[in-house]
N, C-alpha and C positions, 0 to 999 in steps of 0.2 A: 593253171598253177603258176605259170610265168607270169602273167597278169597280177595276181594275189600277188606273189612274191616282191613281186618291183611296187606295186602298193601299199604294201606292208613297209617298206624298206622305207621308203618316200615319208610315211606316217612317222616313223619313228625316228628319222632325220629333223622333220619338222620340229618332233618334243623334244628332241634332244637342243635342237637351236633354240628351242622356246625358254631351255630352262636353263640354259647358258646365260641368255639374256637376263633370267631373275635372277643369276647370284648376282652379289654384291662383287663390286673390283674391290682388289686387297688393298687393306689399309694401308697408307704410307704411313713410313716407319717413324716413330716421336722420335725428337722434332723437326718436322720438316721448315718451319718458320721460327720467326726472333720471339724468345718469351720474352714476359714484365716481371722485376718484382716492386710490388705495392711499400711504400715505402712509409705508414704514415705518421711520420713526422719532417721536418724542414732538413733540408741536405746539411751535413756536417756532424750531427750528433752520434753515436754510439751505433741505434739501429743502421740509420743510413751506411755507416761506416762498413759494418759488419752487411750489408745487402749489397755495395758494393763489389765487398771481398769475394763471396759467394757467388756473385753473377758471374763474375769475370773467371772462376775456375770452372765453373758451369758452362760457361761459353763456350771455353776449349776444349774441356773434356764432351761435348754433345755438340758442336760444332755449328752451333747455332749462337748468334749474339744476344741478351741478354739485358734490355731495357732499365733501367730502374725510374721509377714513378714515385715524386714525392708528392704526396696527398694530405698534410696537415690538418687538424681541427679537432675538439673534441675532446683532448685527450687521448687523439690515436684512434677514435671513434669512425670518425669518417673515412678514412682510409679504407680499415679495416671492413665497413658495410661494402664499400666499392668492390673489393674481395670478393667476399662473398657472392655477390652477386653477378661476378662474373663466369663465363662459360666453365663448365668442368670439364676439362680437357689437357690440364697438367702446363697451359699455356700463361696463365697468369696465376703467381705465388703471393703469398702478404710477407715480410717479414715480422711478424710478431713479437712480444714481448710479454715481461710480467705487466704489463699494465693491458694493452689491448685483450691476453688473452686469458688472466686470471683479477685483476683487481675491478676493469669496467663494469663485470658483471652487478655488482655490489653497488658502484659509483653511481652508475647511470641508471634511477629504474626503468626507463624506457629505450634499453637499447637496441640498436637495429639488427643485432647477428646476435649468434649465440657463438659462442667458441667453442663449445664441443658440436652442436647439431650443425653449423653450418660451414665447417670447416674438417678438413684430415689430415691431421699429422705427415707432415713428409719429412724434418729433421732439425733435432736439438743441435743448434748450433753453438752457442757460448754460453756463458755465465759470465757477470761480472761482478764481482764483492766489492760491498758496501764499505767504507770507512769510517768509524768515527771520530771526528777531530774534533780539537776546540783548538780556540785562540793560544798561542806559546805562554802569553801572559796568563792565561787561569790557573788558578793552585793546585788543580783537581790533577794529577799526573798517571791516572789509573780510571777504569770503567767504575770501580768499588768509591775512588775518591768522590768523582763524579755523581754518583747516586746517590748518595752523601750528604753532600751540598742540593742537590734538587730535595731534595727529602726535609732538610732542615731551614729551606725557605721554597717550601711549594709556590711553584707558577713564577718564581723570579728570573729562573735563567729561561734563555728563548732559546730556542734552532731554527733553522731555516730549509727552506726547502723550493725546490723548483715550480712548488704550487700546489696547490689544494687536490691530495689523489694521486700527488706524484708517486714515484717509488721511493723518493726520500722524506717525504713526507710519511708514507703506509711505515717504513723500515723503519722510524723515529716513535711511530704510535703504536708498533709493537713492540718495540722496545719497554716501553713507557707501559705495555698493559701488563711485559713479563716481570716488573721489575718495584710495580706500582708506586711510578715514579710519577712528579709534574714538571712538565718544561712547558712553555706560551711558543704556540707554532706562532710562524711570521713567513707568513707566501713570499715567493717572489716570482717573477713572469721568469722562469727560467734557472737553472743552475747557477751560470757565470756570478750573476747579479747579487748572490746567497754568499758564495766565496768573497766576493768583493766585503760584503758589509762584515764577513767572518772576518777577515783579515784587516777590516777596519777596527773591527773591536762592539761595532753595532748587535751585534747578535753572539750568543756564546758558544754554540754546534752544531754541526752540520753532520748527518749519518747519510754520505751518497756514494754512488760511481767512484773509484779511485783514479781514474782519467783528471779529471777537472780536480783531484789534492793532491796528486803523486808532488809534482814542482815544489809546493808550497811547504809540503812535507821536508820535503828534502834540504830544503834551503833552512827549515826551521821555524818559519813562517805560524805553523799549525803545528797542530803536535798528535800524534796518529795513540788514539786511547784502544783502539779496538777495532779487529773484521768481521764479518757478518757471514763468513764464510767457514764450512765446518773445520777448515785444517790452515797453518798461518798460511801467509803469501810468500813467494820467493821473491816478489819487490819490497816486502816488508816484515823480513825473518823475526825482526827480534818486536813486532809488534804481535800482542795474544788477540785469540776468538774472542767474543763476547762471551762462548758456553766455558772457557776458559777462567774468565772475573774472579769467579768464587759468588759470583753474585746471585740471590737464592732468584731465583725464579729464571733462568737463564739456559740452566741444566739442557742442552739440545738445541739452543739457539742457532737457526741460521737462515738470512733474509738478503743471500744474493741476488740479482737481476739477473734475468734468464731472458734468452732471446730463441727465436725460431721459427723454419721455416713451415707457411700446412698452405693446403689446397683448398678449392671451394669442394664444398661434399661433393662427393659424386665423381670425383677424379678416378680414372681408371686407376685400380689395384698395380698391375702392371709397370704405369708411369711413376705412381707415387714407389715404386720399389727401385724403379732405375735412376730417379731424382736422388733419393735420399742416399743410395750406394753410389754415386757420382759428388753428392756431399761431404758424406764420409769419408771417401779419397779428398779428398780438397782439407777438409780439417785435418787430415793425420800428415799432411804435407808441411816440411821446413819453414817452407815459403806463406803459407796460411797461419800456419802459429806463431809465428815473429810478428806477421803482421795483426792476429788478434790482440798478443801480449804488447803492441803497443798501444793499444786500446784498452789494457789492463782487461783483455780478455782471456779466459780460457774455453779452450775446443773442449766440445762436450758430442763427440759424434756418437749415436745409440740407433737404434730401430727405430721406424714410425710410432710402434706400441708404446713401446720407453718414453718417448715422449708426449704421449695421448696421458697415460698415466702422471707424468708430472702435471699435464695441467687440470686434469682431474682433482690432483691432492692439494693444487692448490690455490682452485676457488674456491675451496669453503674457509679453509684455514686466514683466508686475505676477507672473507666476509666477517668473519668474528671480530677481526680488527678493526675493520670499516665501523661497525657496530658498536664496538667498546669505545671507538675514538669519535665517535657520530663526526665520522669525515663527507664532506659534503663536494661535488666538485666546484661549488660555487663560495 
């Protein structure tokens, strides 16, 4: 019986060691290493600006540093597929937008990611409203003037915009479908270049980002007809909505720029909830909103879900556009 018993003993020492050895050692805690976020467009613009802001409160708050990666091309294209296909692991973010994550879909028919299937919402970060200017000199002193004059010499006045697909380009050809109006689009490789020929008098309006007009505005330069945003701006109280105008087709207008952060699928649940509640502190901070509203930004912090749903609602609504305005990215 002592024999059995210290054999027995010995047996079940063994399986116990045996199966110690197959558990898994406990995961180290996210994050144990420096994330990225994807950044894709050229350092200095809007997104960049705002993946900055976000990296570096992320950094402190999870105590890991926090890379930013500019990937250009495309239209925000290439970047974005980089994303994608990187590890799900909560270790590399895109920072996104309305373009990468609701207008490409339309632009490009061959593109390399989807925004909803291969990505997960981790957190709405800002909006920025649209502005539309004209030159000080045009008569049009009102959204109602201005449709007006497009109306009563179709295809004579132009806008400009940062390119074929941009977001000021889409926000100009919605405009134009709500309001069945004609203006002659005129690309340019970029925002700056669009302002420049507005203020030369080359071109008659511009509907973009309020960063690159606030100055111009102000000095008198341009002259602020309308936002694109559902409620006025506090940098531009005494200028009206466009759903504001009186203008018929407008009733519910609004074609802010939306930016945000998401994961490639497959990012633990878990991490995508500590990311975005680590976001969310960061937006509702002094320090974060002074420095978005100098980007003529507003924090927009919500749930993962809240923001799965805006970009839900708003690729189809940017494909009708795309479609009415046969916007091409070339």
């Amino acid at each position: 019986m002592k024999f059995l018993s210290t054999r027995r003993a010995a047996i079940l020492a063994g399986a116990g060691g045996a199966l110690s050895l197959a558990l898994p050692t406990r995961a180290q805690a996210f994050p144990s290493k420096p994330m990225r976020i994807i950044v894709p467009f050229p350092p200095g613009g809007s997104t960049d600006v705002l993946a900055r802001a976000m990296g570096l409160e992320l950094g402190k708050a999870l105590g890991q540093p926090v890379v930013i990666e500019n990937l250009p091309g495309a239209g925000g294209s290439l970047g974005a597929e980089r994303a994608s296909k990187s590890v799900a692991d909560g270790y590399t973010l895109l920072m996104g937008h309305i373009g990468t994550l609701a207008i490409n879909p339309s632009l490009y028919p061959k593109l390399s990611y989807d925004p909803q299937r291969s990505f997960t919402p981790v957190a709405w970060v800002a909006r920025v409203p649209n502005v539309l200017v004209v030159n000080a000199s045009m008569p049009a002193h009102s959204l109602k003037e201005l449709i007006a004059l497009a109306k009563a010499r179709p295809g004579h006045l132009s806008y400009g915009s940062g390119g074929n697909g941009s977001a000021a380009h889409t926000t100009m050809e919605y405009l134009k479908m709500q309001t069945g109006s004609s203006f002659l689009h005129i690309p340019y490789r970029g925002t700056a270049p669009s302002v420049t020929d507005l203020l030369g008098g080359q071109i008659h309006v511009l509907f973009t980002g309020i960063p690159a007009l606030l100055p111009h505005i102000k000095s008198g330069k341009l002259r602020a007809l309308a936002v694109s945003s559902p409620k006025r701006l506090a940098l531009l109280p005494d200028v009206p909505t466009v759903a504001e105008s009186g203008v018929p087709g407008t009733k519910g207008f609004e074609a802010d720029q939306w930016y945000g952060l998401v994961a490639p699928v497959g990012t633990p649940a878990n991490v995508v909830s500590l990311l975005n509640q680590n976001a969310n502190k960061a937006l509702a901070s002094e320090e974060v909103r002074a420095r978005l509203a100098a980007e003529g930004a507003e924090a927009t912090p919500a749930t993962p879900q809240v923001f799965a749903q805006l970009i839900a609602a708003e690729i189809p609504r940017w494909a009708r556009v795309i479609k009415a305005g046969s916007i091409t990215p070339d």
